[in-house]
C-alpha positions in Angstrom: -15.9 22.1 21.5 -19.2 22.7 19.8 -18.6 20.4 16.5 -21.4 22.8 15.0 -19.4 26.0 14.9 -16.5 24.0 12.9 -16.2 23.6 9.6 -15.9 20.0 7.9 -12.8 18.5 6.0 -13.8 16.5 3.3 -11.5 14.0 1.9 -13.2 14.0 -1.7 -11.6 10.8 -4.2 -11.1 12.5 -7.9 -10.8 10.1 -11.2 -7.5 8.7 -11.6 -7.6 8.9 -15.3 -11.4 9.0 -16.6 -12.8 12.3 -16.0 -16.5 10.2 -15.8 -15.2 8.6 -12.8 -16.4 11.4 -10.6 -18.9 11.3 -8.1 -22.3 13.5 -8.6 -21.5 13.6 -4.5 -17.8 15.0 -4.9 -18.7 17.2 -7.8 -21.3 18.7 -5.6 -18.7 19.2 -2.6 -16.1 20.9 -4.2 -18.5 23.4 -5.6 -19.7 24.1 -2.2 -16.6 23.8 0.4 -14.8 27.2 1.0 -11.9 26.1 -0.2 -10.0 23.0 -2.0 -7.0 22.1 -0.7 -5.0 20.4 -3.8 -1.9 18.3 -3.7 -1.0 20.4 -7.3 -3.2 23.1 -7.9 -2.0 23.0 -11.4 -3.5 19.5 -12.2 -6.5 19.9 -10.2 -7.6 23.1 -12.1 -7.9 21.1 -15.3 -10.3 19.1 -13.0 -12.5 22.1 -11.8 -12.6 23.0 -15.5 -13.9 20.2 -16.3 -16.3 20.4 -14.3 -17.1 24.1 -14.5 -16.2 24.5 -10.7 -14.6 28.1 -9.6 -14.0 27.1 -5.9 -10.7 28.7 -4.7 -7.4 26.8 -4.2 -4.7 26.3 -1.4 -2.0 23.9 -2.5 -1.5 21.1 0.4 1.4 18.4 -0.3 4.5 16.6 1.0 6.9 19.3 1.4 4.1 22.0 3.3 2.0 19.4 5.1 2.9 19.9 8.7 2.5 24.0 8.6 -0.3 23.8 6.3 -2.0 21.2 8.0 -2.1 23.9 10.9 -3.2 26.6 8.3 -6.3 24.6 7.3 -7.3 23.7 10.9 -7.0 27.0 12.2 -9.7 27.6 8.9 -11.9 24.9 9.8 -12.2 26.2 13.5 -13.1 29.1 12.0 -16.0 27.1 10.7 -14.6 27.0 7.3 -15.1 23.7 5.0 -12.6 22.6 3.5 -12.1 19.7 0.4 -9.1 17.7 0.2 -8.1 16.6 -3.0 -4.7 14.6 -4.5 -4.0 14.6 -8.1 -5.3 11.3 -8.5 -7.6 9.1 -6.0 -8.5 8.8 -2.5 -6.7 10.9 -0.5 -4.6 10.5 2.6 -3.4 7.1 0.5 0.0 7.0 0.7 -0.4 10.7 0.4 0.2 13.3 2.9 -3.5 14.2 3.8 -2.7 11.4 6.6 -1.3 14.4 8.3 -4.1 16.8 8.3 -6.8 13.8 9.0 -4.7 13.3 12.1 -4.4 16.8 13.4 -8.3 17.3 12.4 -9.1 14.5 14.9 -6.7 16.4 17.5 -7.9 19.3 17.7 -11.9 18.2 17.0 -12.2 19.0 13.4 -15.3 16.7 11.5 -13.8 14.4 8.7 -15.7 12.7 6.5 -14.6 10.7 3.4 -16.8 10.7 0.1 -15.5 7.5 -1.7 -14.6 7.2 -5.5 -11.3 5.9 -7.7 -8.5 4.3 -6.0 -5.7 2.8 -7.9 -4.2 -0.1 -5.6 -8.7 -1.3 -5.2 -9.0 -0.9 -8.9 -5.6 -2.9 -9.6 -6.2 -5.3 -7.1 -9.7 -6.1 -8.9 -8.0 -6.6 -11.9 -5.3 -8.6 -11.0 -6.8 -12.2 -10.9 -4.8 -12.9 -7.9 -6.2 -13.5 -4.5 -8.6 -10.5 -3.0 -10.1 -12.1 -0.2 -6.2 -10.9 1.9 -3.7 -7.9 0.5 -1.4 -5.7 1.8 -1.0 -2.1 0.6 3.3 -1.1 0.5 2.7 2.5 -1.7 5.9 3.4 -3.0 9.4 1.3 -2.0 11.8 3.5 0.2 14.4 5.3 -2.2 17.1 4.6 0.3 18.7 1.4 -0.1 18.9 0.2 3.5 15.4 1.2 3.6 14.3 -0.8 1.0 15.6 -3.9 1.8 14.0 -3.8 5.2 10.9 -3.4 3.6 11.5 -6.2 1.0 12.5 -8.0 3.6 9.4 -8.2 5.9 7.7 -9.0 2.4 9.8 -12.2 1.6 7.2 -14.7 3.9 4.1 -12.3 2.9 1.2 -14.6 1.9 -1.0 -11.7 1.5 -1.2 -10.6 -2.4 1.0 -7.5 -2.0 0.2 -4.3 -3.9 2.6 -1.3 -4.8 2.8 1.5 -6.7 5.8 2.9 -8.8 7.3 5.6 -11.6 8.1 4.9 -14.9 11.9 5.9 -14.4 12.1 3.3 -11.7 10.5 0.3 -12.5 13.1 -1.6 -13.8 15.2 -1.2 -10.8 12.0 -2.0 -8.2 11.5 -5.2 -10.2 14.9 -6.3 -10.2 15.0 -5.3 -6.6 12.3 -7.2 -5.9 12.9 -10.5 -7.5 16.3 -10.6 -5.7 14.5 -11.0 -3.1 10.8 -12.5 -3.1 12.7 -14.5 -5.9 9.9 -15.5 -9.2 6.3 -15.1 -8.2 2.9 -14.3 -10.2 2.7 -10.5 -10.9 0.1 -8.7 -12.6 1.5 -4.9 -13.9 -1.6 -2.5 -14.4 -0.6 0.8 -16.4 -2.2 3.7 -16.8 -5.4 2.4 -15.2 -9.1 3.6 -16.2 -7.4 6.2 -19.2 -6.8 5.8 -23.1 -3.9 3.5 -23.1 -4.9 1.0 -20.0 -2.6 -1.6 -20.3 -3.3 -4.9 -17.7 -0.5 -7.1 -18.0 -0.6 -11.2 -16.0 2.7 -11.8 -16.0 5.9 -13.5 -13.5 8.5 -11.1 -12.2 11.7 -13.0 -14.4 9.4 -12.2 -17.4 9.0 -8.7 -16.4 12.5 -8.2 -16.0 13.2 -9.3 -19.1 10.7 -7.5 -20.6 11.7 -3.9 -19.5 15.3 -4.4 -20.7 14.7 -3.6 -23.6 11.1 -1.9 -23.0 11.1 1.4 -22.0 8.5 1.8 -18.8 5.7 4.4 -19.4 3.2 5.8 -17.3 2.2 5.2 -13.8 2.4 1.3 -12.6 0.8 -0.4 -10.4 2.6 -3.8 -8.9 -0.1 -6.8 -7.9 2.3 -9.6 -6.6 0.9 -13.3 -5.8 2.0 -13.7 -2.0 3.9 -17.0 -1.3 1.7 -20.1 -0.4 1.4 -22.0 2.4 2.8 -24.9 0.7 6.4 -23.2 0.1 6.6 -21.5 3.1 6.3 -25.5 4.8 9.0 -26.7 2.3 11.0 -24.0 3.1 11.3 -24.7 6.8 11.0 -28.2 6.3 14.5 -27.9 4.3 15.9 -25.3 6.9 15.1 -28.7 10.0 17.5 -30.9 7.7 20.2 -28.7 8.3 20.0 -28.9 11.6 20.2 -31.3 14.1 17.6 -32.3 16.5 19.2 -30.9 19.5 19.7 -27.7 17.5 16.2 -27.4 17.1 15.0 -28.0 20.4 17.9 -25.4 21.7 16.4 -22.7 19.2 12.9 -23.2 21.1 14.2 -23.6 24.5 16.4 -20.0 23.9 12.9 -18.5 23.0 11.5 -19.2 26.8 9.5 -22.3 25.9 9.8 -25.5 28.1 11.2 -28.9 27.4 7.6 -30.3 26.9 6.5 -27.6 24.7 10.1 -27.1 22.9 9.6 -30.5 21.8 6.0 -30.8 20.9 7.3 -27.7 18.6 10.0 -29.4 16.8 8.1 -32.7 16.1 5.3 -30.6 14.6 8.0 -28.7 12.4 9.7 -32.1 11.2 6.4 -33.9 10.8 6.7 -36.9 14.0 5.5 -37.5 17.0 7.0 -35.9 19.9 7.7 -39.7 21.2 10.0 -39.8 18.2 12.0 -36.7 19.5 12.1 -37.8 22.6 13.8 -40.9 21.5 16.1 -39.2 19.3 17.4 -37.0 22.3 17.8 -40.2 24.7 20.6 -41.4 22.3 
């Protein structure tokens, strides 16, 4: 397919609170695209206001993105362009214009992505925890089976961790959470880049505490310290005293590894030499 008879889907980043944050690049694009596709038309007009752009509107979000998606592409094969937009940020960040970058790279369809506010980059930066390795969660599951599995995989993260939430659950995700990552270093970023921006270092039993008798406002972003190497070596150092030294080699013989390697294993985990092991087993 000739890309140069297609149109172009643009995946513009708007301000997620300070109208300056804008980019002269994005301002230009939605002004000139054929059409903006808007996760809520109704916020985004405020936006084009703002910036004295008349562009019409398509509305494109979680409960039309697999039918619109097809809507839009059709358009862009046309040789339409279209802009992407989400009420706040980059989109196709936990945010359903994943859906519609996908099916543009199916069926041939030009993306491009003009960079500008994201909240989980901007929290991160703010956070004074760890940025050199992170790991992006979006929203917990709702469902409770759903979010323990995800809590789960998180308990042995040494990545920082970064997630976003509502004000009407917050107290519940950081109970849930501490029940199960236990106390770690958080740092709770509110209402980022607006008025009332509100970056808070804090530990998650503080937190807790806190919102009891706080009520949450705004939009929250969670930075959580991920758990260092250190504890992650006591912790397995204390699950080897539990269990005996036959034990352990049977736990990495029934993983497929042989004698000689099943036992270089366990006197690595329980800080000897492997002559020491063997020893232990000959008695």
């Amino acid at each position: 397919m000739d890309s140069k008879k297609t149109g172009i889907l643009y995946l513009c980043a708007t301000p997620i609170g300070n109208l300056g944050d804008i980019t002269e690049r994005v301002r230009e694009t939605l002004s000139d695209v054929d059409i903006i596709a808007a996760e809520d038309t109704r916020n985004t007009i405020r936006l084009l206001n703002h910036l004295n752009i008349e562009t019409p509107m398509t509305s494109y979000h979680e409960h039309n993105k697999y039918e619109k998606a097809d809507t839009l592409i059709a358009m862009m094969l046309q040789g339409k362009n279209i802009a992407l937009v989400t009420d706040a940020g980059t989109p196709a960040i936990s945010d359903p214009g994943e859906v519609l970058v996908k099916r543009c790279y199916e069926e041939g369809v030009t993306v491009t992505s003009l960079p500008g506010a994201c909240a989980c980059i901007t929290a991160l930066t703010l956070s004074g925890l760890s940025t050199r390795r992170f790991v992006f969660e979006g929203f917990l599951p709702v469902e409770k089976k759903e979010r323990t599995e995800v809590l789960d995989s998180l308990k042995n993260e040494q990545r920082t961790i970064i997630l976003y939430e509502a004000p009407h659950r917050l107290i519940k995700t950081l109970s849930d959470i501490k029940s199960v990552l236990g106390n770690r270093k958080l740092t709770i970023c509110r209402e980022l880049t607006k008025k009332f921006e509100t970056v808070t270092p804090t530990t998650l039993d503080e937190a807790v505490l806190y919102y009891e008798t706080n009520e949450p406002r705004g939009e929250y972003v969670l930075v959580l310290e991920g758990k260092s190497a250190e504890e992650l070596q006591a912790e397995k150092s204390s699950m080897w005293e539990t269990m005996s030294v036959k034990e352990h080699m049977d736990l990495y013989l029934d993983q497929g590894y042989d004698k000689k390697e099943a036992m270089k294993k366990v006197a690595s985990d329980r800080g000897v030499s492997k002559r020491d092991i063997y020893q232990i087993l000959l008695s």
